[in-house]
Every structure is written in structure tokens, then in C-alpha cells.
N, C-alpha and C positions, 0 to 999 in steps of 0.2 A: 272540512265539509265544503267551505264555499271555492277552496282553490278543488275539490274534486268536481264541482259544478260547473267554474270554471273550467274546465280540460273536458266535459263532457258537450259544453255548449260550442265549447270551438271546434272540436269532433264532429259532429252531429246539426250543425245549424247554421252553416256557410253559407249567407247566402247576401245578394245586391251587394250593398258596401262596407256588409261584416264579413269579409273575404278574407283579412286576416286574421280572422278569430276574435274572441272575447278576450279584452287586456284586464290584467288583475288591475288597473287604474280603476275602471268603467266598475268594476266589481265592488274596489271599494268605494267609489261615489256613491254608487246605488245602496252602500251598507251603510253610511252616512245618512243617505236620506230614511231607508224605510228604520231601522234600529230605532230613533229616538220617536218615530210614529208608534211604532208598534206597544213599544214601553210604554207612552202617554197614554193610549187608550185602552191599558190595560193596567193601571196603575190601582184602580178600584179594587179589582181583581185578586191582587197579588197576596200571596198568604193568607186567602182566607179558606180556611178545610172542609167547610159541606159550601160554598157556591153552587158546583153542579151535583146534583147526584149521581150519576154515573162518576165521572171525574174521581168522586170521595170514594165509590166502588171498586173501582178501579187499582186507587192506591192502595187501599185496604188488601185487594185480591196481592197486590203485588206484594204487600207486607207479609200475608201468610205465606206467599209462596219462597219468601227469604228466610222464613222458618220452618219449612220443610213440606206445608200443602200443596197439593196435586190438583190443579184446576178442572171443574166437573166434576172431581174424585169426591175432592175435602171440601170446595168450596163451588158455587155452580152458578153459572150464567153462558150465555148463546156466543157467545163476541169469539173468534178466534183466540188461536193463544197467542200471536205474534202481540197481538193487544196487550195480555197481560204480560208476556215477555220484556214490554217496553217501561212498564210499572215497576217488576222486578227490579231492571237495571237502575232505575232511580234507587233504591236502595243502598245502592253500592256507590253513589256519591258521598261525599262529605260536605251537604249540608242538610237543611233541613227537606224532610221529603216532599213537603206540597210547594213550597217555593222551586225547587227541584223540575218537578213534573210542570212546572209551568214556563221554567225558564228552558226546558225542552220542548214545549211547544211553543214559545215562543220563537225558537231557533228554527224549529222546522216552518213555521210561518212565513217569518224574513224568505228564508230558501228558496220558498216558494215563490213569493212574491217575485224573486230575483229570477224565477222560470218565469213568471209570467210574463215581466216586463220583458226577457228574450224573446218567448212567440210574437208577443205584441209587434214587436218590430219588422214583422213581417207585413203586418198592416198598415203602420200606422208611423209618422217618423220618432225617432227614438225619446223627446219630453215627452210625446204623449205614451210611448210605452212603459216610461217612468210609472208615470201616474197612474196606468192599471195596474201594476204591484200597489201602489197607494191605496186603490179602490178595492181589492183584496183584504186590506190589512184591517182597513174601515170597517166593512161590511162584517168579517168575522164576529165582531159582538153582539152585531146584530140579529145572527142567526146564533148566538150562544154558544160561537164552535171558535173559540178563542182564546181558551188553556189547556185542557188535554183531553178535548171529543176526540173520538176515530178519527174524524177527516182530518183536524191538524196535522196529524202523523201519515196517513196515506195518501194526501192530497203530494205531497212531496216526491214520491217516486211514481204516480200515476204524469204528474207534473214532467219529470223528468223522461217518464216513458214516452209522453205524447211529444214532448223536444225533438225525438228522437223519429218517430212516428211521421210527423210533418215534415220537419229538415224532407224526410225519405220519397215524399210527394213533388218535394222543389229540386228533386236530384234525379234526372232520367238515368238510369244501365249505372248502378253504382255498383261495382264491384264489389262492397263491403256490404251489400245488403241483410245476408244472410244472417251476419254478424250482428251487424246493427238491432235488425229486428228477435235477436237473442237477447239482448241485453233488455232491447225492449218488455219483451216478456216477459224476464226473471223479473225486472223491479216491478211490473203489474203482479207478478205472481207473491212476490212479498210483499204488497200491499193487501191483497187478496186476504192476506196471514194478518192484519187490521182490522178487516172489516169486510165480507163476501158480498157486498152490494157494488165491487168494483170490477166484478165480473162484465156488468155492462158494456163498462169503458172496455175493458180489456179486450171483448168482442170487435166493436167497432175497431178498436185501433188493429187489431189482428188483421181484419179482413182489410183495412185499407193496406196494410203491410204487404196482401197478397194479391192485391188488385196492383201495385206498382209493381209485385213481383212478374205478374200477367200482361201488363205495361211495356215492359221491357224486355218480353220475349221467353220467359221462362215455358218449359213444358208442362203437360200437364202430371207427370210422372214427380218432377222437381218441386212443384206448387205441393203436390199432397209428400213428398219425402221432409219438404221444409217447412209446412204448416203443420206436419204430423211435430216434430221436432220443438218451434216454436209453439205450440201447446202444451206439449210435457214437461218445459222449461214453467209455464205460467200455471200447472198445478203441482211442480217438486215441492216447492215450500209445504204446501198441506199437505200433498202427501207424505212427507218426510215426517210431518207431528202426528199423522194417521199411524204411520207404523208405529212411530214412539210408545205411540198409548193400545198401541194393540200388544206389540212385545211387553209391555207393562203389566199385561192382561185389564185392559180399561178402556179399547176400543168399542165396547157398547155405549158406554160411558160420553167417550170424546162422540161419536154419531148421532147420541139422542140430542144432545146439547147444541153442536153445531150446525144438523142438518135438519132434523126431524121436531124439533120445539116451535120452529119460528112457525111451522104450520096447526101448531096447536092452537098460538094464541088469537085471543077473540081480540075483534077491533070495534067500538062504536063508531058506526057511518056518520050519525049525526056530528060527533064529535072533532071525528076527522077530517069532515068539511067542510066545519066551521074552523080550523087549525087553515087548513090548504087556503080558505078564504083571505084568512088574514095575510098568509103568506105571499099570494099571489098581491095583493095590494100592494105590501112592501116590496116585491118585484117589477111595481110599472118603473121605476129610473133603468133597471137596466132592459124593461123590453123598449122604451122608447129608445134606450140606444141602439139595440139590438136588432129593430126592426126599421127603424126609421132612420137614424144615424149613416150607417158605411157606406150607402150610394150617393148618398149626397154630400161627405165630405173628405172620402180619401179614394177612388178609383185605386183599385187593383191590377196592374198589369204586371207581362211578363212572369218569370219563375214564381213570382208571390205568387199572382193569381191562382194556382193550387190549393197554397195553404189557405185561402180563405174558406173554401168549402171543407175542407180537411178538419177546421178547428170549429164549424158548423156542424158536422158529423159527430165530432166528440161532444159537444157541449148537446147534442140530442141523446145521446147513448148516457150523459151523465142527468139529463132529464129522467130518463125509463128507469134507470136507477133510485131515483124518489118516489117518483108516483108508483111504483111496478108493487110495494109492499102496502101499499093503503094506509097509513097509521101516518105519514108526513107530518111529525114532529120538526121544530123550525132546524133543530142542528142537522138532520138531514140534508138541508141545503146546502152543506160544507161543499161537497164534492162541485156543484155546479158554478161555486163563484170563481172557479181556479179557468174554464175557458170564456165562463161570462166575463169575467173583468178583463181577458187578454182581446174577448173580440169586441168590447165597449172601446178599445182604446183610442177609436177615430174621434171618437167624440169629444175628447180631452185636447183634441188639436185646436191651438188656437189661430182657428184662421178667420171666417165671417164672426163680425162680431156680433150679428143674429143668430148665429149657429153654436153660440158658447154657451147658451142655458143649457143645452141636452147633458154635460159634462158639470157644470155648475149643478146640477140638480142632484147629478149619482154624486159627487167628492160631497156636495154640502147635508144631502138628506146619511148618507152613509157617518158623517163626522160626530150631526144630533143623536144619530140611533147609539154611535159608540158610543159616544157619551150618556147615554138617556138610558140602555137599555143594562148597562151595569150597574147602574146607581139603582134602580128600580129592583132590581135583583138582590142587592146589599137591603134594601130596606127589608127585602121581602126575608130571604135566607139570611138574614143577621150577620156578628162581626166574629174576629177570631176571639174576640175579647168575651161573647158570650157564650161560646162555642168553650172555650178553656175552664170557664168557670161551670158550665153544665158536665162537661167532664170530670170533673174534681168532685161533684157534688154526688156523680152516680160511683165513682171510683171508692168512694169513703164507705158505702153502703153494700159493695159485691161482697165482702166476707168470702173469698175464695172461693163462690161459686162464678156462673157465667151472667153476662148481658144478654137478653134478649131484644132487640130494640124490634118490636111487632111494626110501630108504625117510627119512621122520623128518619133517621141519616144513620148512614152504615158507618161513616166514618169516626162513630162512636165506641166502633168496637177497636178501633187500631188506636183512639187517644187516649181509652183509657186501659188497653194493652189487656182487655177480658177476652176469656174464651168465649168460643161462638157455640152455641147450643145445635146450631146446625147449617146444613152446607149453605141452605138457601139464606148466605147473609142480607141480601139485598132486598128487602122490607114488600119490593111490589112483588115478589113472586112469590108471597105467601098472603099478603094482604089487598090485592087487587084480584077482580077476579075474571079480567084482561087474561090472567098467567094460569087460571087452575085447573088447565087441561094441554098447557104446554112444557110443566116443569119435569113432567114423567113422573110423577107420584100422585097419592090423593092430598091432596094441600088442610084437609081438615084432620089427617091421620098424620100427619108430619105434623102439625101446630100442640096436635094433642101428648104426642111423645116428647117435643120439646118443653112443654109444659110440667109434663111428668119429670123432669130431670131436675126440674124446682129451680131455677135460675134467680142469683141473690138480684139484681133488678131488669125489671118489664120497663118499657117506653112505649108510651101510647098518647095518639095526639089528640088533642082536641078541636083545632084546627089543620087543615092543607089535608088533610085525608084524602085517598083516591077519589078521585072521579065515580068509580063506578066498585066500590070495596067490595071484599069478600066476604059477605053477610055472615056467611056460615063458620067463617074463620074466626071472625072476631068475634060471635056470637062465644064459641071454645072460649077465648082469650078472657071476655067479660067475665064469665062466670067462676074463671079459678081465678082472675083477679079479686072478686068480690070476695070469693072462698078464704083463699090463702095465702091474700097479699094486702098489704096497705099502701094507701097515699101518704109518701113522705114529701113530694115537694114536687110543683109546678114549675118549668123554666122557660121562658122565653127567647126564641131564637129568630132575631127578626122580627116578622109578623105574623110569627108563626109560637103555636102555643102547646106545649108535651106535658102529660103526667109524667111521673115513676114513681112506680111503686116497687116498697122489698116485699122480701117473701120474710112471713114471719117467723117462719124455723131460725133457730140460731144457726149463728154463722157455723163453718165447718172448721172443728180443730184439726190440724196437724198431726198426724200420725208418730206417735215415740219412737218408731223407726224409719222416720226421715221418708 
């Protein structure tokens, strides 16, 4: 992967005094320096299986899907399939799966970081372009998008798109433009199959694709034959899993799920802007570089001078992107650190040595948060060590029926390898009531038939509960636990605190004919 990055950077990003291309040296110097960053502040991290809730969803989705479930079909949630496509594959390594899924996000990380410090160099001389992949790397845990959120994984070919994108700004009448801005589109359009909030970017960078097409003379017949073309490239991926699940007969299925849920669900304003508030705080290091920093410490001229406004455009289109959905949760930010950290990289230059705080501020506040905000997480979400024993402890009690975990981690149902009572594995779209008019069902008539299927243990929390639960859900859940279930055993995960209770029916024998 990094010698393909290599050949796409030397392709695509020719430009001042990298006229020869990107040498596989520079490539692995730069693997050298970000590799043992990236592992350090990610060391807390590592092997532990509910960290992130999605993350543990995720892998779980991909766990069924290795035994034979149909995503939205058998098991349901909004996120494209390329997403759960990338869980699947982890599967089919040979080690353990959540170390797995992290040491591919960490690879696609590095990747990245290795684009960014290329754009950077457009601005900024190549140590300080270093050092924004560094600031990428940093920053990741601090938006909690630092083992396998969406953006780790699509932040990489949008990365590679926009490489591609900008090079195409610092190059007048390229002959190969066509080309270029094809390849461009496909990797946004299999990103797109990640995560459809990368639509924005894909926009922006399309039309600046067309405006240098318009640039250098193209008609207007060729503008609309090769932005027609260049579109259809950047929706074949979806469309291609569109057909899949229609010839499947499951295209209502894949539609309500991908396109039509995200508008069901409810969002607290209040809640939301107090989320945005905080975020914006933690974003004054890079607006002070952002704003204040690149005219006073590295002038643009010549062929750059382009890409500066060029990776300003993206990094706005990867703004609209966050705010555009309302709910700006912090791993949302993933998308924006990949042009913020390339267009900070002035500030990392060491030249006044009054001017070296602006740069000292983003590496040193970015260093504390990696460190501070994983440790704080562990305390909170607990160890694998508690996680294994809470497993064992519900596994001994199924009696060959199913788990139902109503409130706590999904990735409870892939360690202790029970069946799921129903599709909605993932705990908020039955118990939050954010979800109970985006899932396409009634969430009180789904909780109630789950119920009735008698599931040998319930998981319910006592602490970390939604924000804003689904009164009516659990109201259900309460009273056939009181009915026809007992308290066997309270565990702690974290700082965080679960009942489970069995169901008092005897367990289920074995049928004499197998």
C-alpha cells in the first residue's frame, strides 16, 4: 500500500522541487517517524473490545456477516456496506479480530498522515510537512476516531483523491486530466461506500476538477460529457451494492436503512450545542493556525500559490460535512483533521522564534489530549480483563437460548458467540428514543416480540444509560424482567455498571434428533 502511494504521489503531485517524484527513501523515513507515534498513542487502546461502541458494532456486524448475515437484512444499522465490508475482511485474518481491526486502522492512519505530509509540502518546506502527518496522528484520539471510526478508513482515499485534485490546480492543459480526475472520483466514490457524509468533499473537489477543466479551455459540450462521466464513476460503488440488494429482493431494505432513516432520527439541540461547544474549544490550536498563521509565516508563490486556496475549499466542503447533520458528535471531526493538519503546516516551520508557539501549541495540546483522552476512556469503558470475565459470566447462564443486551455493548454478543434475538443489535436503536421513528419499525412492538422469544439473559444498565431513553421501551423491558426474569449478577465495566438477569424457564434441551 505505501509503495502504491508512492507511484500515485509521484503521478499526481509534481510539483517546485519534487519534480522527481516521491523516492521510496522519503517514504520510508516518514514510516519511521509516524509508525512508532502512531503505536505510542494508541497503546491504551489496543485489544480492548467495547472502547468505542460503534468500533464493537461494527466488528460484531462483520462477525455475522462471516456466518452468513445480510446487512439491514439480518442485522441493521444506516452506515454503508463498504463499512461493514471492511469488518468482514478482518475476519479472514489470522489473528485476533479486534487487534485486527485496529492494526488496520492504524495502517490506514500512517497512509494518511504520509498524504498529508505530501499536500503539506505545497505550503510549507518539507520538516514542517513532516510534522502535519504528526499532527493528524495526535489529534486522532482526541476526536476518538483512532481505531476503526469511518473516517480512519475513508479519510485515506478522500486523502488520496484530493492529492490528486490539487496536484490538477498546480498543473495548467494537462493532458491526462481526464484520467486523473477519474481515478479521483472512483476513490471518493469508494469512500462514499464508508461513510455518505463524504459527499461534500467529493463535491468541492469535482467542481474544482471542472473549473481547471474550464481553465484550460475545455468546451462546454466536453465539461458536461466529462463531469457527466466523472459523477457516475463517484456513485458506481453504491450503486453497484444498490443492485446487489435489489437483485437479492432487499433493495427496500438497503433504501430505508441508507437513505431514508438518517431523516427520521431526532436530535437534542440543546445537547448538540453543548457537544459543538466543546468541540469548537478544542479546535482554537488549529484555528489560530488556520487563521492567523500562513501569511505571516510562509508566502505562497508561483504554481503553489493554487493549492493554497484549493486545500481551503476542501477543508470548507469538509466543514459542511459536520455541521450539515446537526448531531456533531466529536469522531465527526475525523474528516476535517486530514486538510486542517496539511494547511497548519506553516506553523510548524521553525523560523521566528516568536512565531514557534502557534506550532508548539497544536503538537503539545494534541500530545496531552492523546494521551488524556484514551486513559479517561479506559477508566470509563473498562479493560479487556473485565470485558472477558463479564462474558464468561453471561455465556454460563444462556442455556441455548439468546442474549439480549437492551442496554450496555454489542460486542457482547460476538464474545460470547449467542444468538441475537433481533436485527436491531445495536442497543441505541431500540433504547434511545433519538432512534424510534428512524429504524422503520415501532421500537415498542419489536422490544415486545423480542421479549416473547424468552432470551436465556437481559443486560441492563444502571449506570451510562442514554441521554434521552426510550421510556416506553424499557418501561416493556421492566416489567417482563420483574415478571419472568431474575437478578443473577451485577458486573462492572469501567465506570460503568450492568444488571443480567436469566429468564427463569429451564434452559432448552436438545432435541433426540439432533
Amino acid at each position: 500500500m505505501a509503495t502504491a502511494i508512492s507511484a500515485a504521489i509521484g503521478r499526481n503531485a509534481r510539483i517546485g522541487a519534487d519534480h522527481s517524484g516521491v523516492h521510496h527513501r522519503r517514504i520510508a523515513g516518514a514510516l519511521a517517524l509516524y509508525l512508532p507515534v502512531a503505536i505510542a498513542v494508541r497503546l491504551l487502546m489496543f485489544g480492548q473490545p467495547a472502547f468505542q461502541s460503534d468500533e464493537q458494532f461494527y466488528l460484531l456486524v462483520g462477525q455475522r456477516m462471516a456466518q452468513g448475515a445480510l446487512p439491514y437484512v439480518d442485522i441493521w444499522d444506516r452506515k454503508p456496506w463498504g463499512l461493514f465490508a471492511i469488518y468482514r475482511a478482518v475476519w479472514a485474518l489470522p489473528v485476533d479480530p479486534v487487534l485486527g481491526y485496529q492494526a488496520l486502522g492504524l495502517g490506514c492512519s500512517v497512509l494518511t498522515a504520509l498524504a498529508i505530509a505530501h499536500m503539506a509540502r505545497w505550503i510549507a518546506p518539507p520538516p514542517a510537512a513532516r510534522m502535519a502527518g504528526i499532527v493528524y496522528l495526535l489529534w486522532q484520539p482526541v476526536f476518538n476516531v483512532a481505531l476503526g471510526q469511518s473516517p480512519v478508513f475513508y479519510n485515506l482515499p478522500v486523502a488520496l483523491a484530493a492529492l490528486i485534485v490539487i496536484a490538477a490546480q498546480t498543473r495548467a492543459h494537462d493532458p491526462r486530466l481526464t484520467r486523473r480526475g477519474a481515478a479521483a472520483m472512483l476513490l471518493l466514490g469508494i469512500a462514499m461506500q464508508i461513510k455518505y457524509t463524504v459527499v461534500f468533499e467529493g463535491i468541492a473537489l469535482g467542481l474544482m476538477l471542472l473549473v481547471r477543466g474550464r481553465n484550460d479551455g475545455w468546451s462546454r459540450s466536453r465539461l458536461a460529457l466529462t463531469g457527466g462521466a466523472w459523477i457516475t464513476l463517484a456513485i458506481a460503488p453504491t450503486a453497484a451494492v444498490l443492485v446487489g440488494y435489489e437483485l437479492a429482493g432487499h433493495g427496500e431494505a438497503f433504501i430505508q436503512a441508507n437513505f431514508l432513516s438518517i431523516m427520521g432520527r431526532a436530535t437534542d439541540i440543546a445537547d448538540a450545542f453543548t457537544r459543538l461547544g466543546k468541540e469548537a474549544l478544542a479546535l482554537i490550536p488549529f484555528a489560530l493556525a488556520l487563521l492567523l498563521a500562513p501569511a505571516r509565516l510562509h508566502p505562497v508563490t508561483g504554481e503553489r500559490a493554487a493549492a493554497l486556496p484549493a486545500l481551503r475549499i476542501w477543508a470548507l466542503a469538509a466543514l459542511a460535512g459536520f455541521l450539515a447533520f446537526g448531531t456533531w458528535y466529536d469522531h465527526y471531526l475525523g474528516p476535517l483533521l486530514v486538510p486542517f493538519s496539511a494547511l497548519c503546516a506553516p506553523v510548524l516551520a521553525r523560523r521566528r522564534r516568536e512565531e514557534r508557539w502557534y506550532g508548539r501549541l497544536l503538537i503539545g495540546i494534541g500530545l496531552v489530549g492523546a494521551i488524556a483522552v484514551p486513559a479517561v476512556q479506559r477508566l470509563e469503558k473498562g479493560d479487556a480483563a473485565q470485558f472477558s470475565s463479564a462474558s464468561r459470566l453471561i455465556a454460563r447462564e444462556l442455556g441455548g437460548r439468546c442474549l439480549y443486551v437492551f442496554e450496555g455493548d454489542s460486542a457482547l454478543y460476538r464474545t460470547t458467540d449467542a444468538c441475537i434475538p433481533t436485527r436491531f443489535a445495536y442497543p441505541s436503536h431500540l433504547d434511545s428514543a433519538a432512534e424510534s421513528r428512524a429504524i422503520g419499525i415501532d421500537p415498542v412492538a419489536e422490544v415486545r416480540r423480542i421479549l416473547a422469544t424468552r432470551p436465556g439473559v437481559v443486560v441492563t444498565a444502571r449506570t451510562a444509560r442514554p441521554d434521552h431513553a426510550n421510556l416506553d421501551t424499557r418501561q416493556v423491558v421492566i416489567a417482563v424482567l420483574k415478571a419472568r426474569y431474575e437478578r443473577f449478577a451485577a458486573v462492572t465495566l469501567g465506570s460503568r455498571k450492568f444488571d443480567l438477569w436469566r429468564t427463569k424457564e429451564p434452559p432448552k434441551r436438545p432435541s433426540p434428533h439432533g
